[in-house]
N, C-alpha and C positions, 0 to 999 in steps of 0.2 A: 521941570517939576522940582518943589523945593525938599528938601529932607524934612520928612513930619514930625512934630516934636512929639517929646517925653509921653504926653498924656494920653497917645492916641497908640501908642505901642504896647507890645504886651509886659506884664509885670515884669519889673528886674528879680532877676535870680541871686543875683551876683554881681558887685562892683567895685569898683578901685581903679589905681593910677598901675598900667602898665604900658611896657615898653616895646611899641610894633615899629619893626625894622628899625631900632634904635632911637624912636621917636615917643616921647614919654607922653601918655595921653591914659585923658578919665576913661574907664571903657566900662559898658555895663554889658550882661549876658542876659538879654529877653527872651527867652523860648529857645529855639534853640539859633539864636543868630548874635553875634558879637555889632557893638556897636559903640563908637569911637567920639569922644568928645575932647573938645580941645582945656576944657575944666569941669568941674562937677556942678556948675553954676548955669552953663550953657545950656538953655533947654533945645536947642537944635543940634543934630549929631552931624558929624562931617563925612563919614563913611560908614559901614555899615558890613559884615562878613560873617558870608552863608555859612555853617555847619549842618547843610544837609549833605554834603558830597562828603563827608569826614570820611579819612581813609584810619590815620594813626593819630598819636598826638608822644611826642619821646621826648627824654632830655637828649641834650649837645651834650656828648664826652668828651669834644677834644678840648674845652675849655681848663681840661684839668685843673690844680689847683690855685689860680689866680684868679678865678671868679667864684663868692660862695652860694651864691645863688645862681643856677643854672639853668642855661637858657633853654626855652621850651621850641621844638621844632612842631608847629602844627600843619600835618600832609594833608591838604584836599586833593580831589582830582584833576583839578586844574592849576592850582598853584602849590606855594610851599610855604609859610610866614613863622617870622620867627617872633616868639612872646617873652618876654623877664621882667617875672614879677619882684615887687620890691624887699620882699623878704621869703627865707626858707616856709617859712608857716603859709603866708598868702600865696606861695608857689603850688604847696600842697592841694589848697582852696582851689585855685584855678581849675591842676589838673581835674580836680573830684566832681567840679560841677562841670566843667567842659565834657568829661565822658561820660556823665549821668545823662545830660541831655544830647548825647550821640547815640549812645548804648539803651539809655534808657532802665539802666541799671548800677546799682553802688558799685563803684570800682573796687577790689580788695585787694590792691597789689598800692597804695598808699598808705599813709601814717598819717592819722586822723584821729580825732578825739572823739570820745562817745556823744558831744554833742553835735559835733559837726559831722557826724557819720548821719544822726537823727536827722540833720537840715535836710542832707542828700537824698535820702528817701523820701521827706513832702517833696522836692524837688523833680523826680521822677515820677511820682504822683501827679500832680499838675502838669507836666510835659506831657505825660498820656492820654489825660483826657483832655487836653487842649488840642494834640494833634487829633484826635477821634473825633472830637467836636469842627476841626478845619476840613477832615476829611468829609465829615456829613456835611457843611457847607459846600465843599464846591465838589459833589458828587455827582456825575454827569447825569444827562435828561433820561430817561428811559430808554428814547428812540436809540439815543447811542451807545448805552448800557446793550442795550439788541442785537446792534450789529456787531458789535466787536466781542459778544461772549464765546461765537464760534473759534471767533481768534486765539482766544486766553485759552481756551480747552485745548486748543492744535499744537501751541506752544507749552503748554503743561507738562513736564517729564511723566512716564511713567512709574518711575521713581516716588513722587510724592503722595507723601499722605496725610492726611487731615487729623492729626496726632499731636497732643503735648511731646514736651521735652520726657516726662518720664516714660508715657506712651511709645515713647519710641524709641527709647531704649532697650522694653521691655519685648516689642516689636523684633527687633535683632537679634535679642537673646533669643525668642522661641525658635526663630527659623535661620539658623544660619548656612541653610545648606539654597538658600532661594535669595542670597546677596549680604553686604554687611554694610552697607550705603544708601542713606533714605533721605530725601527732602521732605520736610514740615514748613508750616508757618512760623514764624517767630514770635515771640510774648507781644512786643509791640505793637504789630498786626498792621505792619509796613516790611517788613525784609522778613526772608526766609532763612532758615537755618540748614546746613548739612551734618547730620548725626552716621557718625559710622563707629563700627563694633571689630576693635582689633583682639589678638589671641597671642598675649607677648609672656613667655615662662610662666605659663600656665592657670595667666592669670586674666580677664576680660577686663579692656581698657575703651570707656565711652567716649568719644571725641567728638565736639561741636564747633559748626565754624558759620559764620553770620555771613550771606549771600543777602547787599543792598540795590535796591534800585535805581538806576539812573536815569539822565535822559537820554543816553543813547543805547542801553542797556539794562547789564548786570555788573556788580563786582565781586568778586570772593574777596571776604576783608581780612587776605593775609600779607605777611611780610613778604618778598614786593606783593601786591594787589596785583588780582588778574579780572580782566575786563572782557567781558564777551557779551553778544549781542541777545542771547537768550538763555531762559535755564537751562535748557538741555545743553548748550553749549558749554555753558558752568560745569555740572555734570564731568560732561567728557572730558573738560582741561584737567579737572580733578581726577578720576580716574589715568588721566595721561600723567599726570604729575606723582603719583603714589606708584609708577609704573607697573600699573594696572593691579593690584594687586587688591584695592578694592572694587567689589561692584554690586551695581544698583539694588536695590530689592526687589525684587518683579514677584507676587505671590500667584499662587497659581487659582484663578477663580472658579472653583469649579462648582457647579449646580444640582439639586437633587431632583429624579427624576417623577418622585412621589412624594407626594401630600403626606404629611409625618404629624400627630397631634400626641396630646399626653389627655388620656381620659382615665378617670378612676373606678377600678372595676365594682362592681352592685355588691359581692357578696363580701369582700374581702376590704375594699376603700383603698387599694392602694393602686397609686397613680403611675400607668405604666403608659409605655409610648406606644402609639397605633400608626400604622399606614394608610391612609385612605386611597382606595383604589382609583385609574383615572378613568372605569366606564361613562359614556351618556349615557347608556340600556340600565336601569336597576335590574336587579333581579328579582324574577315575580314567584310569588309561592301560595298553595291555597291554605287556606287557615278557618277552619269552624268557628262562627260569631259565636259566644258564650250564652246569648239570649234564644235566638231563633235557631241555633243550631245548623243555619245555612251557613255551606260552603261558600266562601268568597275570595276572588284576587287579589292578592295583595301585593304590593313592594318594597323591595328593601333598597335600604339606601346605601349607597357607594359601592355596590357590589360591578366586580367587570365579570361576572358571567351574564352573556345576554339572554333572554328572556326566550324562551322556543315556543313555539305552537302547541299548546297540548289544549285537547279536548276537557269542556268543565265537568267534574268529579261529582257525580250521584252523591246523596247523603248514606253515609257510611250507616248512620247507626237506624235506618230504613231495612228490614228484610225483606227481601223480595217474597211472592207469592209461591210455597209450593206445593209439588201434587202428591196427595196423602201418600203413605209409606206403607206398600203392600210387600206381603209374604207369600211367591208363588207357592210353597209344598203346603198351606195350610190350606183345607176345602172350607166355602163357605155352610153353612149353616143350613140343613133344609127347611123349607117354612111351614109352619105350622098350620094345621087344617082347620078347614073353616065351620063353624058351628054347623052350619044348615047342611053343607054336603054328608061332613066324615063327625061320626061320635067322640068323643072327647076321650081319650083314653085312660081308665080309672088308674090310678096307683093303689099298690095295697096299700092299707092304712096299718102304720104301725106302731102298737102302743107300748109304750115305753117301761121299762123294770120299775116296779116296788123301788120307792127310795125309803129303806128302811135302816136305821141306825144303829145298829151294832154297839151293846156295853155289854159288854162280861157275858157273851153269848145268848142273850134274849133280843126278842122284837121286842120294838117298841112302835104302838098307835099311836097314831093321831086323835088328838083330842076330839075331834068330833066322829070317830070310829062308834056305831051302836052293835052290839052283838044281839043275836037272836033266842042267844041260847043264855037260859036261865039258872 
C-alpha cells in the first residue's frame, strides 16, 4: 500500500524541517500523528508516527553546553525517538503543539508568545472535535455495544464517578472520612483522570494524574509510566505506590424507607416536608354529604391504618321516636259528667266591686248613671 498523499490527510497543525534520529526531514503534525517528508515539496510522506501511545515528551540534559538547541526525547510505549528542532523558538513550537494534541490542552510549563499561545488553543479545539467526530465514525454496531456493556461495568472500579474536575474535588472535600482517591472521566473524553485529596501542614492539596488507554490495557501517565491491564489494577498500583496511604472513595448508598414530598400548607402557604405513608388499605372514615345530609364512606389517601369493619352510622341529626314523658306522683284528671246523666254543677256567680275613682275623697259616676231622686 503506497503512503497517501497530502490532500487526503487531515489538516496540518504544524510544520517544518526537523531532525529524527539525526536525519533532517520536512515533518508536518496532522491530528495527532507526526509525518515525515523528505522536502516540503514532496506530496507523498515516507513514514509516519503515532502520538496516541504518548507517554512524556522532555529535553536531553546531558547535551550541556555545546549544543544551544536541545534535543527533544519523545517516549511512546513502544519506542523512544529523538526530535531537534532548528531553532530555540521552533523548539518551543514543537513541544507546545505536540502536547496540545496529546493532552489536549495548552501546556503552561513553555515560553510562548501571546500569539502562539492563541494558535494552541484553535489547535486543541479542532483536535477535539475531530477525535469525537472519529469516535462517532467507527463506533461499534449495537449488537456489540450489547454484549460487551456487561464487560465495561465488571471492570469499572468502584472508585469512579461520573464528576467534572471541579466536581470532584468538591466530592473529597465533603467526605473525607469515606476515601481521598476518585476516578472521573477526563475533558477529552478518551482517558480518565485520578483526583486525590492530601492534608499536608494544614492545608488541602488536589492532585490529578491522567490514566490513558491502550491496546493492551491502561497507563498512569507518570514518571516512569505504569501499565496495567485494567482500572481497577491502576487503582491498586497507585494505592500500592503512595504506600497506601491513599484510598478509594466508596460512599455509602443508602436509601429511604418513605416516600418524603414538600407540600404547602392551606392556611399558612408555607412549604413544608411531608412523609407519605407506604399502606395499600386507605383509611376509611364516614363524612355527612353537605346536600342530602346522608352518611357516607369515604377514603383517605396515603393513610397506613387499615380500614376495620364497622357497621354504617344512622343519621345523626334524625331523632329517634319517644314515649311521652310522664310523672308517676301527679293523678290524672277526673272526667267530667255528662249532660244527660249528672246536672252541671252551677258556680256562684260573682260580681265584681264598684270601680270607682277616687279625687279628693268623692265618688264619681259614670256618665250615663240617672238618679231617681229629684
Amino acid at each position: 500500500m503506497s503512503p497517501a498523499k497530502k490532500s487526503s490527510l487531515p489538516p496540518s497543525y504544524f510544520e517544518g524541517f526537523i531532525e529524527k534520529d539525526g536525519t533532517k526531514l520536512w515533518t508536518c503534525l496532522r491530528g495527532n500523528t507526526l509525518y515525515f517528508y523528505k522536502d516540503s515539496k514532496n506530496p507523498t510522506y515516507t513514514e509516519k508516527l503515532e502520538l496516541g501511545n504518548f507517554v512524556s515528551l522532555t529535553d536531553n540534559q546531558t547535551n550541556g553546553k555545546n549544543y544551544r538547541v536541545p534535543t527533544m526525547i519523545l517516549k511512546l510505549t513502544d519506542c523512544n525517538v529523538k526530535l531537534k528542532a532548528t531553532s530555540l523558538e521552533t523548539h518551543e513550537q514543537w513541544k507546545g503543539f505536540i502536547l496540545s494534541v496529546t493532552q489536549l490542552e495548552v501546556p503552561r510549563c513553555l515560553t510562548l508568545l501571546p500569539g502562539q499561545i492563541h494558535a494552541l488553543q484553535d489547535v486543541v479545539l479542532q483536535e477535539t472535535m475531530r477525535q469525537n467526530m472519529l469516535r462517532q465514525t467507527l463506533k461499534p454496531s449495537d449488537k456489540e455495544t450489547e454484549n460487551d456493556y456487561e464487560d465495561v461495568l465488571n471492570v469499572m472500579p468502584k472508585c469512579f464517578y461520573q464528576v467534572s474536575r471541579t466536581e470532584a474535588e468538591n466530592l473529597l472535600r465533603r467526605h473525607p472520612q469515606c476515601g481521598n482517591l476518585l476516578l472521573r472521566p477526563s475533558r477529552d473524553g478518551i482517558s480518565n483522570a485520578i483526583t486525590t485529596c492530601l492534608e499536608h501542614q494544614g492545608t488541602t492539596k488536589m492532585m490529578h494524574y491522567r490514566v490513558k488507554p491502550s491496546d493492551d490495557g491502561f497507563i498512569l501517565d507518570v514518571v516512569p509510566p505504569i501499565f496495567r491491564k485494567s482500572l481497577q489494577d491502576i487503582i491498586d498500583a497507585f494505592v500500592e505506590k503512595t504506600d497506601k496511604t491513599t484510598s478509594p472513595l466508596i460512599l455509602d448508598q443508602s436509601y429511604e424507607d418513605t416516600i418524603s414530598f414538600v407540600k404547602a400548607e392551606k392556611e399558612s402557604g408555607e412549604q413544608v416536608l411531608q412523609k407519605a405513608t407506604g399502606s395499600s388499605v386507605p383509611l376509611g372514615f364516614v363524612k355527612a354529604e353537605k346536600e342530602s345530609g346522608e352518611h357516607v364512606l369515604q377514603k383517605a389517601t396515603g393513610s397506613s391504618v387499615p380500614l376495620e369493619n364497622k357497621e354504617p352510622l344512622k343519621n345523626k341529626n334524625k331523632t329517634p321516636d319517644k314515649p311521652p314523658r310522664t310523672n308517676p306522683k301527679v293523678k290524672p284528671l277526673p272526667d267530667l259528667p255528662k249532660k244527660n246523666n249528672q246536672k252541671a254543677q252551677t258556680l256562684p256567680q260573682i260580681h265584681p266591686k264598684s270601680n270607682f275613682a277616687q279625687h279628693g275623697g268623692f265618688q264619681t259616676l259614670p256618665k250615663n248613671f240617672t238618679s231617681n231622686y229629684n
